[in-house]
C-alpha positions in Angstrom: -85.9 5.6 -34.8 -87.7 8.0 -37.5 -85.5 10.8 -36.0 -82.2 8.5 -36.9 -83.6 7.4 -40.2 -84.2 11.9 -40.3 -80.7 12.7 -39.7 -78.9 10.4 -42.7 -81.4 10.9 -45.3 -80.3 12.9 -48.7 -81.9 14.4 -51.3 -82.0 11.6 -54.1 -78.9 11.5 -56.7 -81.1 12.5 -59.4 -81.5 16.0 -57.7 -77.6 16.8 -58.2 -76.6 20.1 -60.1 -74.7 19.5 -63.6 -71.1 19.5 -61.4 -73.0 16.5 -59.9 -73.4 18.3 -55.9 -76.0 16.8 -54.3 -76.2 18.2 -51.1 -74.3 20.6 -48.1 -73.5 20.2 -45.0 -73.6 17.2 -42.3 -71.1 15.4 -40.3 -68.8 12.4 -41.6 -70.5 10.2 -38.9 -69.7 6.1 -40.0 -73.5 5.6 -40.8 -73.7 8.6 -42.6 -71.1 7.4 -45.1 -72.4 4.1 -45.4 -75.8 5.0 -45.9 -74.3 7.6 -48.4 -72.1 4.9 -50.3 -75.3 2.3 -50.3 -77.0 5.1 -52.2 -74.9 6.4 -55.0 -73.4 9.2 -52.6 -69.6 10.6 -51.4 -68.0 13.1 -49.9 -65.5 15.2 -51.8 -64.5 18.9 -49.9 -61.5 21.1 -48.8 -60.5 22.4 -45.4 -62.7 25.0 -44.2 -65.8 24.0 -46.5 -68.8 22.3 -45.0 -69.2 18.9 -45.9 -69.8 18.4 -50.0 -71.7 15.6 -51.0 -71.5 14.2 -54.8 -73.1 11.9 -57.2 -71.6 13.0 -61.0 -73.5 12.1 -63.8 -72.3 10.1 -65.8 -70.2 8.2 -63.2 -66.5 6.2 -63.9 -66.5 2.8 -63.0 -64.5 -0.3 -63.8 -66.0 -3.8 -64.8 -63.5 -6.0 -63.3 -63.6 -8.4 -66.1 -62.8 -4.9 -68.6 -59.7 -5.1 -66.9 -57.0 -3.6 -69.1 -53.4 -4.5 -68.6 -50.7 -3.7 -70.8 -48.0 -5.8 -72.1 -45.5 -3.5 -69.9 -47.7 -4.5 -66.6 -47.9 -7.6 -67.4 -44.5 -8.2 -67.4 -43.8 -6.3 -64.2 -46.5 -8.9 -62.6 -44.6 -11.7 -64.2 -41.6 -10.6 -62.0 -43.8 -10.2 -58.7 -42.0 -6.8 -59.0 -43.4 -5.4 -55.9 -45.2 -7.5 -53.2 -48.8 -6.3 -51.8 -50.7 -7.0 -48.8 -54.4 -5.8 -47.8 -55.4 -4.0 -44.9 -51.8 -3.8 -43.2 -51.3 -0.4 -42.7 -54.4 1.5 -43.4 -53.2 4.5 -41.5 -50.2 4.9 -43.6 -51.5 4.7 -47.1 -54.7 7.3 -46.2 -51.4 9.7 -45.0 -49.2 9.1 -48.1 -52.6 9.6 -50.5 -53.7 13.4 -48.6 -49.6 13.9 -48.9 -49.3 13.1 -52.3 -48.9 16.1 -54.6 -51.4 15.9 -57.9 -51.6 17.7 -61.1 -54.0 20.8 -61.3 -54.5 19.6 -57.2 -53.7 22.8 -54.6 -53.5 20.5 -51.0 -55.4 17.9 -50.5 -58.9 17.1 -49.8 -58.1 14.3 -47.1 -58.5 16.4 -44.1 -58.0 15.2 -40.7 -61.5 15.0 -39.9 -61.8 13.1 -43.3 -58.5 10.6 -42.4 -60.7 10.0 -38.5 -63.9 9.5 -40.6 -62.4 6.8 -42.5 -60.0 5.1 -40.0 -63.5 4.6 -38.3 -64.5 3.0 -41.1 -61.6 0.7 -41.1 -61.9 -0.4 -37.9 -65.5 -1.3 -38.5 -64.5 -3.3 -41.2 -65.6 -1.1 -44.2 -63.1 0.5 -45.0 -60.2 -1.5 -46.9 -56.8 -0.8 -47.8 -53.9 -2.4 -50.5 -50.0 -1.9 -50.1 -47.7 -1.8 -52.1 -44.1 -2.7 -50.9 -40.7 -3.4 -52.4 -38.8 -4.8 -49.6 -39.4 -3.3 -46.4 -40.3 0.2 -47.9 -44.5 1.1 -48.7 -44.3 2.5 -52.0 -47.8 2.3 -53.3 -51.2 2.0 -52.0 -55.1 2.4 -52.5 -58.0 2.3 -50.0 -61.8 2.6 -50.6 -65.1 1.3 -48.9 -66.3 -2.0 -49.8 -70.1 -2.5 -50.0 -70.0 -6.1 -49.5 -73.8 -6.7 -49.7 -74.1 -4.8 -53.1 -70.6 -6.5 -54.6 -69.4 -3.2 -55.2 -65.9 -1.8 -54.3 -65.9 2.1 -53.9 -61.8 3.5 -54.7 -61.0 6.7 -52.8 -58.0 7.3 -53.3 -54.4 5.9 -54.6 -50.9 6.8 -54.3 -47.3 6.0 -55.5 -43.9 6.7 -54.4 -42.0 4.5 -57.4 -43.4 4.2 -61.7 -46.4 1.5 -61.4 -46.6 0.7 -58.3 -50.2 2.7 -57.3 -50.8 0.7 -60.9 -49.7 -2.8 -60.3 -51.7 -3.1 -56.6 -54.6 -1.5 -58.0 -54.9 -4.4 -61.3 -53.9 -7.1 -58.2 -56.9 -5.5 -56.3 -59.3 -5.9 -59.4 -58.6 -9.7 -59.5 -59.1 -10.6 -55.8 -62.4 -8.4 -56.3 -63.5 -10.5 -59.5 -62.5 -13.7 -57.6 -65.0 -12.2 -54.7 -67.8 -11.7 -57.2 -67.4 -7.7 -57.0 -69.7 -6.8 -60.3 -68.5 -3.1 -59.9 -65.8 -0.8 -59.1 -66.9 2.6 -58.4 -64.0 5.2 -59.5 -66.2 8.4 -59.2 -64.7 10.7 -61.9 -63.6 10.4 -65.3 -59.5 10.1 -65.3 -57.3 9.6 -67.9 -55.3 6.8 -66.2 -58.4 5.2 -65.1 -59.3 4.8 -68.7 -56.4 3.4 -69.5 -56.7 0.9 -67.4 -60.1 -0.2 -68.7 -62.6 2.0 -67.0 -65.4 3.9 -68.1 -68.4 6.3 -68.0 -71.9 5.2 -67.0 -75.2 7.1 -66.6 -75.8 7.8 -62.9 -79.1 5.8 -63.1 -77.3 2.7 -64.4 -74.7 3.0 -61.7 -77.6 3.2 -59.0 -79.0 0.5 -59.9 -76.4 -1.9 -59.2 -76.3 -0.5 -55.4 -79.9 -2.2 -55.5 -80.1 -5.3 -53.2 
């Protein structure tokens, strides 16, 4: 057992260089990423780099209750514009999100060994994923790892094939997590968007310490 307890440790979060990189190398192994996520931890690489592993300081994360939704959104949700489902078609929002072309982005960093790693996940039952649909066609999605015993909900990635509709699944998501008592919703890195929507930075040690249990 010390050996298996050996082979997931990291170095703690507080040891990260100013870019927030932790540590190097490693596998993608499902109790490796859990244990990583439990503690603050996530992987973030391109093809043909070892595994990076990340904890920024400060970190982005959303209160659900700091939920910001503008009058625009709110009218969209009035008209049950688009209708969403959870944990339908995994598969197919993890493709369209390493598909999706991003600003300032060359590729994508959802590799294939990353898509197995987290389809693991799923199947284990950490690993969740939102759809968006209008009619029969998926046109928005998100995924992340929920850490159910900490009441925090880890976003990995979203994307969106028609205006507001990565947007309108990702508010719905917020208020079935605030209805499940989620405290926290880990969004990693400081974006624009996710501003707007109502997140925002937090020291690294006040983001580790609601992973405490």
């Amino acid at each position: 057992m010390a050996n298996k307890r050996l082979q997931y440790h990291f170095p703690h979060p507080s040891t990260a260089n100013a870019a927030g990189l932790l540590s190097i190398g490693g596998d993608l192994h499902h109790q490796r990423l859990i244990h990583a996520y439990q503690n603050g931890i996530f992987p973030w690489y391109n093809e043909g780099e070892p595994v990076l592993w990340w904890s920024p300081d400060p970190r982005m994360v959303l209160f659900p209750e700091q939920l910001k939704i503008s009058k625009s959104m709110q009218q969209l949700i009035k008209k049950q514009t688009f209708n969403i489902t959870v944990n339908q078609n995994f598969e197919a929002v993890l493709s369209n999100c390493a598909s999706m072309l991003r600003k300032d982005q060359d590729g994508t960093w959802i590799t294939e060994h990353m898509k197995k790693a987290y389809i693991d996940l799923h199947k284990l039952g950490h690993a969740q994923s939102v759809e968006v649909w209008k009619g029969s066609d998926l046109v928005g999605g998100l995924y992340g790892v929920y850490l159910q015993e900490q009441k925090v909900f880890c976003g990995e990635s979203m994307f969106t094939k028609v205006s507001n509709a990565s947007k309108y699944g990702f508010i719905w998501w917020v208020q079935q997590l605030q209805q499940k008592g989620v405290r926290l919703i880990d969004c990693q890195i400081y974006t624009s968007h996710l501003a707007s929507l109502g997140a925002k930075e937090i020291s690294r040690d006040a983001f580790l310490s609601y992973l405490q249990v």
